[in-house]
N, C-alpha and C positions, 0 to 999 in steps of 0.2 A: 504494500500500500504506500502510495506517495505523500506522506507527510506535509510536506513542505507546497504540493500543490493544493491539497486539503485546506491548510491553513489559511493561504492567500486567495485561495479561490471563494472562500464561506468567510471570509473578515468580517464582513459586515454581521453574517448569523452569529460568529465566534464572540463578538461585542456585548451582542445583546443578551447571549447568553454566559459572558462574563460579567454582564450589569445585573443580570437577575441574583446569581452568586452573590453577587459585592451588595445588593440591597437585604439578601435575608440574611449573608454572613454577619452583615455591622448588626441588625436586628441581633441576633444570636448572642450574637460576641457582649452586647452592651447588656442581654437582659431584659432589656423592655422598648417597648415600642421608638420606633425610628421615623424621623423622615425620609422618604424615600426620595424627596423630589431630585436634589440635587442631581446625586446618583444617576437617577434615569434619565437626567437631561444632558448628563455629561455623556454617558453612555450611548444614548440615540444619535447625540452630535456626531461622534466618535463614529459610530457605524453608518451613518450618512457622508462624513466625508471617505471615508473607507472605499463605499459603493461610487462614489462621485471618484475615486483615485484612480480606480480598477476601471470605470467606462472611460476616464480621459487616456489611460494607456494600453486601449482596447484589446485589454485582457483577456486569454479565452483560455478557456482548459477543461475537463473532463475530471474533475473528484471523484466521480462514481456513475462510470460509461453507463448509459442507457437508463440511470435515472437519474442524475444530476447533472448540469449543464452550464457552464456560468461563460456568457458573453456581452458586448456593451449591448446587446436588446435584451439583455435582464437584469445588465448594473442599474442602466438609466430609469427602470421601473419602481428598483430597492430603493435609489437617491431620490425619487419622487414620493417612494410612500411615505420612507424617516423625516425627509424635508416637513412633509404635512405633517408627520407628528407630534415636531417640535412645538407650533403654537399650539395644537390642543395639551399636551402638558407643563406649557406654559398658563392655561386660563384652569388647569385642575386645581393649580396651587390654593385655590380660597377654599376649594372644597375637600379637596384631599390630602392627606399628610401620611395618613398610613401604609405602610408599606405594600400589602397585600395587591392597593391599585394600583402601584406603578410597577410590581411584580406581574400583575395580570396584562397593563397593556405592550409592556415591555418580551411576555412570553406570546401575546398575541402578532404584533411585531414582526416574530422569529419566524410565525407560521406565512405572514403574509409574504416574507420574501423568500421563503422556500417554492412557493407558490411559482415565481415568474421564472426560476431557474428548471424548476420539473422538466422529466421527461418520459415519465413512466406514470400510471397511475398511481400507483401504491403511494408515490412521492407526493403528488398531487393532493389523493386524500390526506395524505397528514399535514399539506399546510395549507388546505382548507380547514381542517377539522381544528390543528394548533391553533388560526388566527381566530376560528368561531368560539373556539367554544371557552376563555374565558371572558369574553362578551359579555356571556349569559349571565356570570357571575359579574361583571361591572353594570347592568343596568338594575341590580339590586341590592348591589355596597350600600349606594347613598342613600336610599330609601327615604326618600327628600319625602315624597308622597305614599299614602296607602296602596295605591294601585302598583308603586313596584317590583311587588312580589309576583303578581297576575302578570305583568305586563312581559318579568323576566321567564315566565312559568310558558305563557302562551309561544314566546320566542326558542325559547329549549325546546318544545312540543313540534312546532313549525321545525324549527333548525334541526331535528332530529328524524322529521318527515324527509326533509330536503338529502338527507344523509343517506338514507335507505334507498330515495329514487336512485342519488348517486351511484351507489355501489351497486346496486343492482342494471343499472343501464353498463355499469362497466362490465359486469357478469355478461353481459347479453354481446358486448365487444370481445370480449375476451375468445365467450364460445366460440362466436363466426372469425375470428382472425385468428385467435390462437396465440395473440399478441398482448402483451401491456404494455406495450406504447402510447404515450397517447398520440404519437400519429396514427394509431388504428383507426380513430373516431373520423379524421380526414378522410379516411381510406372508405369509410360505412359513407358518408356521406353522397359519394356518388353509386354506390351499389343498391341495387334491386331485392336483395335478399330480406323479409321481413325483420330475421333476428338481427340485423344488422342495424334498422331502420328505426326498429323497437331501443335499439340500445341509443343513438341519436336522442332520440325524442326525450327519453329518461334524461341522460345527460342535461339532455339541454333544458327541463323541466325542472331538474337540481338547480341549476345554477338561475333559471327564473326565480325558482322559491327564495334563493340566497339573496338575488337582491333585488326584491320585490316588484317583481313586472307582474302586472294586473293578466291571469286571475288568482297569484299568488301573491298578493300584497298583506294579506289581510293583517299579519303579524307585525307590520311596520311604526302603522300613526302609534299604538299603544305600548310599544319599546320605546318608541321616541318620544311619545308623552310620557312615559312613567320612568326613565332613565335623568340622572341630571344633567346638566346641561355640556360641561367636558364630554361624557360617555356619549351623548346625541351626536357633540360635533365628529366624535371620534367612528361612529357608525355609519354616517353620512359624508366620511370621507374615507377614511383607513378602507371600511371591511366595504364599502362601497367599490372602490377601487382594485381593492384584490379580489371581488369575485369577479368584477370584467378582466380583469390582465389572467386570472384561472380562464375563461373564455376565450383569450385572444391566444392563450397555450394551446386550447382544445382545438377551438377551428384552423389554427394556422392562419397563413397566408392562403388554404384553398378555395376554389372556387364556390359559390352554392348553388347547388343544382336546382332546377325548378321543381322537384318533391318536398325541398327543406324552405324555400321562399318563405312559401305562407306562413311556417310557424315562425318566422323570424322578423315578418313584416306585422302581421295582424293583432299579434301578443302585445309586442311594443308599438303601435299603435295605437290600440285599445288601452295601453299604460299612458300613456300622453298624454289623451284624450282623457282619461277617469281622472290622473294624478292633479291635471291642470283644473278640471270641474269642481273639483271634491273640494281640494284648498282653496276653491274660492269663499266658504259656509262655513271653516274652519275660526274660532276665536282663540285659539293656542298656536303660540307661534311654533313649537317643538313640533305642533301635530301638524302644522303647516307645511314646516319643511319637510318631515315625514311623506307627505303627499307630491311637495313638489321634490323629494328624492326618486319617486314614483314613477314621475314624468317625465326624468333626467335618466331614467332606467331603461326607459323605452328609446329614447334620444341615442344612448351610448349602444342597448342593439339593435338600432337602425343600420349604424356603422357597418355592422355583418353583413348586411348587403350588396355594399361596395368590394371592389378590388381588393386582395389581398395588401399592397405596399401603404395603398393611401388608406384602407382599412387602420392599420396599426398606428399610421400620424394622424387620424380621426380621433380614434378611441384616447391614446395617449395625451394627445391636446387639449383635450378635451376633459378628462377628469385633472391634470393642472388645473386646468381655469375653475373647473367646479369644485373642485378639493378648498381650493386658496379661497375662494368666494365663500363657502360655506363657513371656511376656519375662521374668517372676516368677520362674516357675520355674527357670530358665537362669541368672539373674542371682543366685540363692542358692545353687543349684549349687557343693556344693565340687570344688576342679579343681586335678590338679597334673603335675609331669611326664610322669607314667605317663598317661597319656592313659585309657589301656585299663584298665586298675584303675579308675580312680573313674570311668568311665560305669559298672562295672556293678553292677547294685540292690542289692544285697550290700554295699556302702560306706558306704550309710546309713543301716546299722542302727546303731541308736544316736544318731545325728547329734544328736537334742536336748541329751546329755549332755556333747556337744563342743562347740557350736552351737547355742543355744537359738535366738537369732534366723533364721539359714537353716534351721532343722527347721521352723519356726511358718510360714516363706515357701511352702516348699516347701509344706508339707502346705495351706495355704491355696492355694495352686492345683492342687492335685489336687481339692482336693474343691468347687471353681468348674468344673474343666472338666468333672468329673461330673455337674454338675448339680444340687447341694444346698442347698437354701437356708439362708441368703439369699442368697447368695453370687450377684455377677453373672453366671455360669453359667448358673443357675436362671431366671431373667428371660430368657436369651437361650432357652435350649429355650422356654420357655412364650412367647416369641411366636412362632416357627418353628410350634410343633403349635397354640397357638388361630388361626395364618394358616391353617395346611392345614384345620382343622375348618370353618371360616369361609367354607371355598372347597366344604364339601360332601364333602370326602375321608377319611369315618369312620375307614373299614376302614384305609385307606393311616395317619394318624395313630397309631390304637392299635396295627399293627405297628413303628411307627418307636418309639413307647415303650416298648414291650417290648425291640425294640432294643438303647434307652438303656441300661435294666437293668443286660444284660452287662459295660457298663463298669464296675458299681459295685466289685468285686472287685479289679480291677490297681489302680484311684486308692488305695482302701482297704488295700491290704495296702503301696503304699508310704508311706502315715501309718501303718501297723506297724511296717515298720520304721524308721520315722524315731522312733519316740517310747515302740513295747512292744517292742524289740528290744533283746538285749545284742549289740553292739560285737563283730565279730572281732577275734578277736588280731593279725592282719595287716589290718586293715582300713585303707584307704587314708584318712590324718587330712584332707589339704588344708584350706591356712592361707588364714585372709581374706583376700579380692582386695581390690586397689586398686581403688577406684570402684563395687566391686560392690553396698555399701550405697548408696549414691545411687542405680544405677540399679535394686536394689527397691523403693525410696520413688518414685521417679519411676511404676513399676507399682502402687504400693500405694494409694497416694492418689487417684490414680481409680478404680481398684476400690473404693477404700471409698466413696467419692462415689455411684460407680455404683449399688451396696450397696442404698445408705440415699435416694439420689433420683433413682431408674430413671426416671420419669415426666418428670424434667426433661430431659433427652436425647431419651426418647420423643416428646415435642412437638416437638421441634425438628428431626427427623427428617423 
């Protein structure tokens, strides 16, 4: 076994999983409870620049031939997920100090970037399963609210359905190929063979359930209502993210046949369309974004449509801008004990008058994930529908922008009330966080990069 390539090829997993040591060790060693923050933040840095070393000296090598894979199309995915993670454990600090959560997000992490290096099932499912399943347990640490036991109960229940489809459609590849590749799933794609076709559909049924495309959304608004507020952003970006890049493993760069179309047009259509309706009657902002995570679900597999090349700078560009708009969002967020008062949209009315700087955040990424230009929103839809147009799928595109539409009315009316709104008389005030300015500059300053030089990412892609 090659050591030495092992090491330098998993730096980044190696990090994370010498941050989790160093956060229970000090716990251990002192006796009694620790802060975990520092640790985990020094640690995530550490394995983000790590991943960002390895794609700038386009590293490649084979740690463990035919299931493990490490090249710059799966450094630049690693330095994109630790990048995002940084301001959500930046905005946990008011809420969290125990170790246990920066144990959990730090081991979920580990799973998400095993994920884009995979190349075997077996590999696959365990960083799926590593990055899910202490999730479960962060959306009922904080137990801000009654409903987060239910809300973590119903997501294990779901994430546990999602699991069985999995590995049972991989059953169904296995049998017709005889393979655990996950290039077999490419392979079933254009074949005729039912068990081939059965195994497709499961797969791809998993990975709907995982990140909630409507008709498996259902487990979403109420994780993300009943989760606090760090754990939401971190759902709606982290595990958001690493189930499309588990996707973009599975289908490759191949073509889609017209047998797979539909399920990959009509699903995520229909999540668009529900995600963008629904959040318009929504008065919790958590359950908001829940729904328009929904809509962003269907948005990112539209991209499956298009070309394999421009496929990957779709998808990839695409959760950047929505990862960073999300963490924005979260991170200007005013937040106070009452949990349940300031999620709901009614809090910030006014906010400018109280808050100029989080009114301008906020409202700058509502109207990024909308879609508005300039804003890197805007760049990310417009490469998602010119891939699909590009691939020949008219009809399917100009329904997915009508779609888009829908959204415009919930982003819009919460830059109403952040800026034409007077203030309730009990409106919940919530005082500036510690750290919370840092980590919207941490989101701000790549979006504005992003903004102003979309095309320098796009190459590099």
């Amino acid at each position: 076994m090659n050591w030495p390539l092992i090491l330098t090829s998993m730096l980044p997993e190696h990090l994370l999983l010498v941050g989790m040591l160093a956060i229970l060790g000090l716990e251990i060693r002192s006796g009694r409870p620790r802060d975990g923050f520092v640790p985990a933040v020094l640690f995530v840095a550490a394995a983000a620049a790590a991943a960002l070393w390895l794609y700038a000296t386009d590293f490649a090598g084979q740690p463990f031939p035919d299931h493990l894979s490490v090249r710059p199309a799966s450094t630049l995915p690693k330095f994109v997920l630790l990048g995002l993670a940084l301001p959500v454990l930046l905005i946990s600090r008011d809420d969290f100090a125990e170790t246990p959560y920066y144990t959990l997000v730090l081991a979920s992490l580990y799973g998400a970037c095993l994920i884009v290096s995979s190349d075997s099932f077996p590999t696959l499912f365990l960083g799926i399963e590593i990055m899910s399943l202490p999730v479960y347990a962060l959306v009922v640490l904080g137990m801000l609210r009654a409903q987060s036991a239910e809300a973590a109960l119903k997501y294990l229940v779901l994430g546990g359905a999602a699991t069985a489809l999995l590995l049972l459609g991989i059953s169904f590849l296995y049998g017709w190929s005889g393979s655990m590749q996950v290039a077999s799933f490419a392979w079933a794609l254009g074949a005729s063979d039912p068990l081939a076709l059965a195994g497709v559909a499961l797969v791809t049924a998993a990975l709907f359930l995982k990140a909630a495309v409507v008709p498996f959304h259902a487990w979403a608004p109420d994780a993300y209502e009943g989760a606090s507020a760090p754990v939401t952003a971190y759902m709606a970006t982290i595990i958001k993210a690493g189930v499309l890049l588990a996707a973009l493993r599975v289908f490759d760069a191949s073509p889609i046949p017209p047998q797979v179309v539909g399920l990959l047009a009509l699903l995520p259509l229909a999540s668009m369309a529900w995600g963008n309706l629904a959040a318009i009657r929504q008065t919790s902002f958590r359950r908001m974004i829940a729904y328009s995570s929904i809509a962003h679900a269907g948005y990112l597999f539209y991209a499956f449509l298009g070309a394999g090349p421009g496929r990957w700078e779709a998808i990839v560009f695409y959760l950047i801008a929505y990862g960073l708009m999300n963490a924005l969002a979260f991170a200007a967020l005013p937040r106070g004990a009452d949990d349940e008062r300031h999620d709901r949209l009614d809090s910030l009315k006014g906010l400018y008058r109280r808050r100029p700087f989080a009114a301008i955040m906020i409202a700058v990424a509502m109207l990024s994930l909308a879609g508005l230009p300039p804003l890197p929103g805007f760049v990310a839809k417009f490469l998602v529908f010119q891939n699909v147009l590009a691939a020949g799928h008219t009809g399917y595109a100009i329904a997915g922008l009508v779609a888009s539409y829908l959204g415009l009315y919930f982003y819009l009316r919460v830059v109403q009330y952040l800026f034409m709104s007077e203030p309730e008389p009990a409106a919940a005030r919530g005082a500036p966080r510690r750290l919370a300015f840092a980590a919207s500059l941490l989101c701000l300053v790549p979006s504005v990069l992003l903004m102003v030089f979309p095309g320098w990412l796009i190459d590099r892609l």
